[in-house]
C-alpha positions in Angstrom: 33.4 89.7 97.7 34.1 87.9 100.8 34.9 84.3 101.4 34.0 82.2 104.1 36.1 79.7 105.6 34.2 77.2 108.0 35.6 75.3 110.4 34.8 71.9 111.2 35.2 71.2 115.1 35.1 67.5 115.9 34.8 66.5 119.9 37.9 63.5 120.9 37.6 61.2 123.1 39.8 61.5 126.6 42.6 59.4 125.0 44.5 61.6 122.2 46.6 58.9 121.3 43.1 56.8 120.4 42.1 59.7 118.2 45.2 59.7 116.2 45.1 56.2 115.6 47.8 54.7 117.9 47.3 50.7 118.2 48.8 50.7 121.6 47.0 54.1 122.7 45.6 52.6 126.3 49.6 52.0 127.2 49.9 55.2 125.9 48.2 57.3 127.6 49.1 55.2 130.8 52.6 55.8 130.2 51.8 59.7 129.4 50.2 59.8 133.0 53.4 58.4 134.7 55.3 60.7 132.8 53.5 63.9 133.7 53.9 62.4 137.4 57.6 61.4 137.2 58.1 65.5 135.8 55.9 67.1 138.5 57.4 65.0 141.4 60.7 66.3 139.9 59.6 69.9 140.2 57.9 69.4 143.4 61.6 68.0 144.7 63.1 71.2 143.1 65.5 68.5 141.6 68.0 69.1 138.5 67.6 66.5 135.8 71.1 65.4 136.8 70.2 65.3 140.4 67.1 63.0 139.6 69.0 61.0 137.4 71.7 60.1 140.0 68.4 59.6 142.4 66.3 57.3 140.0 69.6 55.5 138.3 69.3 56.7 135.2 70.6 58.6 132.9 70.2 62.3 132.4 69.2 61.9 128.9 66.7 59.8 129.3 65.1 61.7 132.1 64.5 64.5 129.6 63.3 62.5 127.5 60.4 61.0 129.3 59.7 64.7 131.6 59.2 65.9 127.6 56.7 62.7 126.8 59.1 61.0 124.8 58.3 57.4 126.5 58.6 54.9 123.9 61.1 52.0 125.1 60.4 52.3 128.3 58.3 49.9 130.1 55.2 51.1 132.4 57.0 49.1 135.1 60.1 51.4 134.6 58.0 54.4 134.7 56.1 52.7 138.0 59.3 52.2 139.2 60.4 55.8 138.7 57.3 57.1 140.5 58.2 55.0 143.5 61.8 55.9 143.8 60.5 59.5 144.1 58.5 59.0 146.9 54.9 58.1 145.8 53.2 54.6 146.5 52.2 53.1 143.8 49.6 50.7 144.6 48.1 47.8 142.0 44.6 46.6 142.9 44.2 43.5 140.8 39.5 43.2 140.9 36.7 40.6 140.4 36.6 38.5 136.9 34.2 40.0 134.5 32.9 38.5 131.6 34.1 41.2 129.4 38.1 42.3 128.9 39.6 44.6 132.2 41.1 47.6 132.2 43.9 48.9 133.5 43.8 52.7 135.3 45.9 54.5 136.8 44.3 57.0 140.1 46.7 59.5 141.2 46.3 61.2 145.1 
Protein backbone atom coordinates (compact mmCIF):
# COMPACT_ATOMS: atom_id res chain seq x y z
CA UNK A 1 0.00 0.00 0.00
CA UNK A 2 1.30 3.24 -0.99
CA UNK A 3 0.85 6.66 0.55
CA UNK A 4 0.44 9.81 -0.94
CA UNK A 5 1.93 12.88 0.18
CA UNK A 6 0.50 16.12 -1.41
CA UNK A 7 1.99 19.22 -1.53
CA UNK A 8 0.43 22.38 -1.08
CA UNK A 9 2.17 25.17 -3.31
CA UNK A 10 1.07 28.61 -2.40
CA UNK A 11 2.14 31.68 -4.90
CA UNK A 12 4.11 34.95 -2.56
CA UNK A 13 3.87 38.02 -3.32
CA UNK A 14 7.38 39.97 -4.62
CA UNK A 15 8.20 41.01 -1.05
CA UNK A 16 9.37 37.79 1.07
CA UNK A 17 9.69 39.62 4.08
CA UNK A 18 5.56 40.58 3.62
CA UNK A 19 4.90 36.89 3.28
CA UNK A 20 6.56 35.99 6.55
CA UNK A 21 4.96 38.55 8.37
CA UNK A 22 7.56 41.21 8.90
CA UNK A 23 5.81 44.68 10.18
CA UNK A 24 8.52 46.68 8.59
CA UNK A 25 8.83 44.38 5.29
CA UNK A 26 8.66 47.57 2.60
CA UNK A 27 12.10 48.80 4.52
CA UNK A 28 12.98 45.52 4.33
CA UNK A 29 13.14 44.64 1.20
CA UNK A 30 14.50 48.18 0.34
CA UNK A 31 17.32 47.58 2.55
CA UNK A 32 17.77 43.88 0.93
CA UNK A 33 18.10 45.72 -2.54
CA UNK A 34 20.89 48.06 -1.34
CA UNK A 35 22.51 45.28 0.14
CA UNK A 36 22.52 43.00 -2.86
CA UNK A 37 23.88 46.34 -4.60
CA UNK A 38 26.50 47.34 -1.97
CA UNK A 39 27.83 43.22 -2.49
CA UNK A 40 27.86 43.28 -6.27
CA UNK A 41 29.55 46.75 -6.57
CA UNK A 42 32.03 45.05 -4.18
CA UNK A 43 32.61 42.11 -6.56
CA UNK A 44 32.44 44.18 -9.58
CA UNK A 45 35.45 46.41 -7.76
CA UNK A 46 37.21 42.97 -7.17
CA UNK A 47 37.59 44.58 -3.60
CA UNK A 48 38.48 42.47 -0.27
CA UNK A 49 36.03 43.13 2.53
CA UNK A 50 38.93 44.79 4.29
CA UNK A 51 39.73 46.88 1.28
CA UNK A 52 36.00 48.11 1.05
CA UNK A 53 35.84 48.59 4.51
CA UNK A 54 38.82 51.04 4.65
CA UNK A 55 36.96 52.60 1.24
CA UNK A 56 33.35 52.90 2.76
CA UNK A 57 34.68 53.77 6.61
CA UNK A 58 33.52 50.91 8.12
CA UNK A 59 34.34 48.21 9.62
CA UNK A 60 35.11 44.83 8.13
CA UNK A 61 32.61 43.11 10.24
CA UNK A 62 29.94 44.89 9.45
CA UNK A 63 30.58 44.77 5.77
CA UNK A 64 30.05 41.01 5.98
CA UNK A 65 27.40 41.45 7.60
CA UNK A 66 25.21 43.44 5.39
CA UNK A 67 27.00 41.63 1.78
CA UNK A 68 25.33 38.34 3.80
CA UNK A 69 21.79 40.36 4.29
CA UNK A 70 22.19 40.85 7.76
CA UNK A 71 20.98 44.63 7.72
CA UNK A 72 19.14 45.33 10.73
CA UNK A 73 20.61 48.55 12.59
CA UNK A 74 21.54 49.98 9.74
CA UNK A 75 19.79 52.91 8.35
CA UNK A 76 18.64 52.96 4.45
CA UNK A 77 20.52 56.19 4.45
CA UNK A 78 23.74 54.24 5.56
CA UNK A 79 23.16 51.75 2.99
CA UNK A 80 22.45 54.79 0.35
CA UNK A 81 25.44 56.14 1.51
CA UNK A 82 27.46 53.00 0.95
CA UNK A 83 26.18 52.68 -2.61
CA UNK A 84 27.36 56.14 -3.35
CA UNK A 85 30.80 55.87 -1.85
CA UNK A 86 31.23 53.02 -4.34
CA UNK A 87 30.58 54.76 -7.25
CA UNK A 88 26.81 54.64 -8.17
CA UNK A 89 24.39 57.83 -8.08
CA UNK A 90 21.87 57.48 -6.08
CA UNK A 91 19.26 59.70 -7.16
CA UNK A 92 15.74 60.47 -4.93
CA UNK A 93 12.84 61.75 -6.97
CA UNK A 94 10.44 63.08 -4.47
CA UNK A 95 6.56 62.99 -7.05
CA UNK A 96 2.99 64.70 -7.16
CA UNK A 97 0.65 64.45 -3.81
CA UNK A 98 -1.81 61.64 -4.16
CA UNK A 99 -4.68 61.16 -2.31
CA UNK A 100 -3.68 57.83 -1.16
CA UNK A 101 -0.22 56.94 1.00
CA UNK A 102 3.33 56.95 -1.49
CA UNK A 103 5.72 54.68 -1.89
CA UNK A 104 9.05 54.49 -1.80
CA UNK A 105 11.17 52.37 -4.70
CA UNK A 106 14.17 51.89 -5.39
CA UNK A 107 15.28 51.54 -9.66
CA UNK A 108 18.61 50.28 -10.16
CA UNK A 109 20.64 51.09 -13.80
Amino acid sequence: MSRRNEVTIEEGSTNVYADLGYADAAEMQRKSQLAGEIARAIKARRLTQSAAATLLGIDQSKISRITRGQFRGVSETKLLELVARLGHDVKIVVGPVRRRAGKIELQFA
